[in-house]
N, C-alpha and C positions, 0 to 999 in steps of 0.2 A: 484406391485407398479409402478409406473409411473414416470418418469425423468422430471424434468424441465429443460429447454429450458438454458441455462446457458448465459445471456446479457452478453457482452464487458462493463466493467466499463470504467470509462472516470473521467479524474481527471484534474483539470485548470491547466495552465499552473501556476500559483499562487503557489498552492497547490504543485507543482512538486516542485518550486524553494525553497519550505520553507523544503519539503525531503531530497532535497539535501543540503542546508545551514546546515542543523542538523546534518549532516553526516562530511560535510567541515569544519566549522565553529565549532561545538563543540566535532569535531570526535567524535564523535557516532556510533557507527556499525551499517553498512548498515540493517542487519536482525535484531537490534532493534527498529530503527526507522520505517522500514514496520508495526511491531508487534504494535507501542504504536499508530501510524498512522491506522491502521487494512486495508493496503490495500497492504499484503502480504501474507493473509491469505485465504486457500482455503474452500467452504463450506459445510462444514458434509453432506454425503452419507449419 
């Protein structure tokens, strides 16, 4: 099998501030909000 090339994701600053308000603002646990966002999660080998 062959590996893909693994991109840097890249996320707006928008996008960041609305991560972290979830977390601030309705204290959320940081590893649920990655999870319901999906940009905590690594991609199946």
């Amino acid at each position: 099998m062959t590996q893909r090339k693994q991109t840097k994701r890249r996320f707006s600053p928008e996008f960041k501030l609305e991560a972290i308000e979830q977390v601030t603002k309705y204290q959320q646990r940081a590893v649920d909000v990655a999870l319901a966002l999906d940009f905590g999660s690594q991609p199946a080998s």
